[in-house]
C-alpha positions as CSV (number, residue, x, y, z in Angstrom):
1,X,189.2,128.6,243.1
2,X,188.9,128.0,239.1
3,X,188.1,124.5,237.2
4,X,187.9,123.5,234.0
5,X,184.2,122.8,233.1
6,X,182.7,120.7,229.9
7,X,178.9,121.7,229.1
8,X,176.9,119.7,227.0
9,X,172.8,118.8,226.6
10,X,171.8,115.9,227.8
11,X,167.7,115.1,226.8
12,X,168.1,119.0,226.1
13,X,169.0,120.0,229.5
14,X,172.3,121.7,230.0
15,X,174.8,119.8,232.0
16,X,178.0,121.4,233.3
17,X,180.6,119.0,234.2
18,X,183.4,119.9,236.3
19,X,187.2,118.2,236.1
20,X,188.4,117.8,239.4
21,X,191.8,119.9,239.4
22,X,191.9,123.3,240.9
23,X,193.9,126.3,240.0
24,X,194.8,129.4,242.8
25,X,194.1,132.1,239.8
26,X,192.2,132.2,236.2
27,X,195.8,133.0,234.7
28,X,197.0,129.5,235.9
29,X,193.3,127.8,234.5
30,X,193.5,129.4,231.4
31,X,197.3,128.3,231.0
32,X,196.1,124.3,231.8
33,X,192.9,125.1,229.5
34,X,195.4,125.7,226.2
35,X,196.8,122.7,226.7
36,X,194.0,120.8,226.4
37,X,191.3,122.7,225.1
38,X,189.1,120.0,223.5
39,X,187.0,118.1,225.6
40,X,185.9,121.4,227.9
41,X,183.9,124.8,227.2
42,X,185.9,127.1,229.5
43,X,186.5,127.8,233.3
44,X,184.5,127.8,236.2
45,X,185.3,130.6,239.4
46,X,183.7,128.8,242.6
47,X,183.5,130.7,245.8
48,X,184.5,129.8,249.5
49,X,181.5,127.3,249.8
50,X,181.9,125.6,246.5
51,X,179.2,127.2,244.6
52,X,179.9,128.0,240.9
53,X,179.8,131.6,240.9
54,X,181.1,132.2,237.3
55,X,182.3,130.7,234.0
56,X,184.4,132.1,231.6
57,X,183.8,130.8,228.6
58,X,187.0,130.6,225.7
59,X,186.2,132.8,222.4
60,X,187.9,130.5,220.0
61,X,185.0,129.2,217.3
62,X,184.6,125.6,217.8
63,X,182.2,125.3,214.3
64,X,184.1,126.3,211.0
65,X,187.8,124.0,210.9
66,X,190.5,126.4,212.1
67,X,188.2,129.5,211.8
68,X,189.7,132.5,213.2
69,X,186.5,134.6,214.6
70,X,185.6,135.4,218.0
71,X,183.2,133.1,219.5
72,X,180.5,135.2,220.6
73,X,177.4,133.1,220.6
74,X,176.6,129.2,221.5
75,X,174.6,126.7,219.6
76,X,171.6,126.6,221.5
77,X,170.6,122.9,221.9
78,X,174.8,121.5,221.5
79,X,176.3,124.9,223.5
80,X,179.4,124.5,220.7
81,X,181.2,128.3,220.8
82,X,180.2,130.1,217.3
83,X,181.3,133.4,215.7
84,X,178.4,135.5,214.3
85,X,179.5,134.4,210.8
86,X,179.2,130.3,211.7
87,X,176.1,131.3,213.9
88,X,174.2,132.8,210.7
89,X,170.3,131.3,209.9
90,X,170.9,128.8,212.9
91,X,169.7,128.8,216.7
92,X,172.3,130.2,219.0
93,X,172.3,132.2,222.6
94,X,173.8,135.2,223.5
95,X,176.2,135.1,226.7
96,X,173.4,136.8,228.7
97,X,171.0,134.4,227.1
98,X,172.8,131.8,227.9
99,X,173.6,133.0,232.0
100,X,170.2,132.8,232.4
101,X,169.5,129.2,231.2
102,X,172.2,128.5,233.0
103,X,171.4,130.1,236.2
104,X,174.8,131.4,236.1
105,X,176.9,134.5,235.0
106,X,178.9,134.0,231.8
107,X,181.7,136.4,230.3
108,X,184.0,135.7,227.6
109,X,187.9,135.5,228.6
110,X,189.3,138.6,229.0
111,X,192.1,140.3,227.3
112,X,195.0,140.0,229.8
113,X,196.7,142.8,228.3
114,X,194.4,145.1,229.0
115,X,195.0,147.3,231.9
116,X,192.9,147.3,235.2
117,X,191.4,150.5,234.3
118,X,190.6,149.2,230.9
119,X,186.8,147.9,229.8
120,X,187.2,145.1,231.5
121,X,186.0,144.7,234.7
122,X,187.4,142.1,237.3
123,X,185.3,139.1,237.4
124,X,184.4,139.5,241.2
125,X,183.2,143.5,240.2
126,X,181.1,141.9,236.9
127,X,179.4,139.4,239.3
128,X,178.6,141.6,242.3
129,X,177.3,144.4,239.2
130,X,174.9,141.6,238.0
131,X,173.8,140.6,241.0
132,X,173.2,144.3,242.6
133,X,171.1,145.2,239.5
134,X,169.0,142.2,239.2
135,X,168.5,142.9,243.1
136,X,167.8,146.6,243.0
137,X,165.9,147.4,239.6
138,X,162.5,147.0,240.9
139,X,162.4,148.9,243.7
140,X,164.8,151.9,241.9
141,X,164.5,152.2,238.3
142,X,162.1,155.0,238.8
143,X,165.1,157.0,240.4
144,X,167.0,159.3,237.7
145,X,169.7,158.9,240.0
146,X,169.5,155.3,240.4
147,X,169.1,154.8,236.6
148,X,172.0,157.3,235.7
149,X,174.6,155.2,237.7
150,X,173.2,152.0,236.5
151,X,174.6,153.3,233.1
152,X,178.0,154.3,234.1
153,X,177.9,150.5,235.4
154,X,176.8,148.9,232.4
155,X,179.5,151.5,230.4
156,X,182.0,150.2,233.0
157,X,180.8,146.3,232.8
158,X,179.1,145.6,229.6
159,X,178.9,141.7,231.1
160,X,176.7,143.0,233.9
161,X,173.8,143.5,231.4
162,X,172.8,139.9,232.6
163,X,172.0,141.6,235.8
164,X,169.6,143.8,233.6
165,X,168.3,141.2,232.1
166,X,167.6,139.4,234.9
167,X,165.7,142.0,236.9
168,X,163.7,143.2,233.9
169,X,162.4,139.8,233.2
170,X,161.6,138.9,236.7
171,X,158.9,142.3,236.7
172,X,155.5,140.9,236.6
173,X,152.8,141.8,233.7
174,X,151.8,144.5,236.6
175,X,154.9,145.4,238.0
176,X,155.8,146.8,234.0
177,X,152.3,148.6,233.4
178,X,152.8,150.6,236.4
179,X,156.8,151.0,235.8
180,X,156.3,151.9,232.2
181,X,157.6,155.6,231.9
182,X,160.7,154.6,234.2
183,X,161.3,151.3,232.1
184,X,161.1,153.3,228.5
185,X,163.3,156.6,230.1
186,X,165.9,153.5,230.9
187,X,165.8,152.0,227.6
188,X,167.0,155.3,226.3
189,X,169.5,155.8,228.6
190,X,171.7,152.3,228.0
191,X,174.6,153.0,227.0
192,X,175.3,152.2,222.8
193,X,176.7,148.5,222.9
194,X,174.2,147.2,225.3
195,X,171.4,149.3,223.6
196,X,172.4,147.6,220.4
197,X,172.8,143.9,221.8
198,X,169.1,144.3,223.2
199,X,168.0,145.6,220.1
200,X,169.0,142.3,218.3
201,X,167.4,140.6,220.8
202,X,164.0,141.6,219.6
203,X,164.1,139.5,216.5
204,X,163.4,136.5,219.0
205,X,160.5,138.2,221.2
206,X,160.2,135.6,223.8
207,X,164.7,135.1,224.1
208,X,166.1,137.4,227.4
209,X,166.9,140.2,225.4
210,X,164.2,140.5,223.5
211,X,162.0,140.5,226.4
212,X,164.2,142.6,227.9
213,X,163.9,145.3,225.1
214,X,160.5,145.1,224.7
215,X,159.8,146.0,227.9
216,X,162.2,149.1,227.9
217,X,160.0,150.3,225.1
218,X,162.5,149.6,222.2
């Protein structure tokens, strides 16, 4: 089941708000979504209890008037969508940054024209990815093998890198001393776009992704 969802701070605390109408597909969401784009952030995939799963969040920039760029960022104390130009010299998250104040995955819309054995992954596939590596990294990143198809995942489902993210930041301070080589022999192993988007990460230290990087030795 898919909703429209609004997001917004409230005493600097995210608050997701969900309209009530439900759509059968994310086609048929996204369809109501154009219509009346203005008052929500994206779309919300629940699951068979209820639970918000996943929210796919609409690339148009909401901060320059009638500026073309992909959003690929959000402000981080209004969550308004910003391109990389827009976003320049202020405080924004990432998607993964942003999945993990959240407590929820977030992906950008996909490109319906794309194929099913293009780059993008179905949303069920990104989620289960994220969750399996946040679950598993622990206990198997000093596996080549382990760490070998954890790469041809993240090639296959860039969005997954939350699922990195997550699992890397949940190590303790002792649980990365004695991980170490495995943790640096991963960080060179990632493939190029996620390398690079962790990379950036390390210009805030203390964000997801630059913890994240630091502790794969970048």
């Amino acid at each position: 089941m898919f909703r429209l969802i609004h997001l917004h701070a409230q005493h600097g605390v995210p608050r997701i708000g969900v309209d009530p109408d439900g759509y059968g597909s994310e086609r048929a969401a996204l369809a109501r979504y154009r219509e009346t784009p203005d008052p929500f952030f994206g779309i919300g995939r629940f699951d068979e209890s209820g639970r918000l799963a996943e929210i796919v969040m609409d690339t148009d920039c909401r901060s320059g008037e009638g500026c073309p760029s992909e959003a690929v960022n959000v402000h981080a104390d209004t969550y308004q969508r910003m391109c990389d130009t827009c976003a320049f010299g202020l405080e924004t998250l990432t998607l993964p940054e942003l999945s993990l104040r959240l407590g929820v995955a977030v992906r950008p819309v996909p490109a319906f024209a794309a194929s099913s054995a293009g780059r993008h992954a179905a949303p069920e596939e990104s989620c289960a990815a994220t969750n399996r590596i946040a679950r598993e990294l622990a206990a198997n990143v000093e596996d080549p093998v382990w760490r070998m198809e954890l790469c041809a995942e993240l090639a296959r489902t860039p969005s997954a890198v939350n699922g990195l993210m997550i699992g890397v930041g949940a190590l303790s301070h002792r649980d990365v001393l004695d991980l170490w080589p495995a943790l640096c022999a991963l960080g060179t192993q990632l493939p190029g776009s996620v390398h690079s988007d962790l990379i950036r990460g390390i210009a805030r230290p203390h964000s997801p992704a630059g913890v994240t990087a630091l502790r794969l030795g970048m």
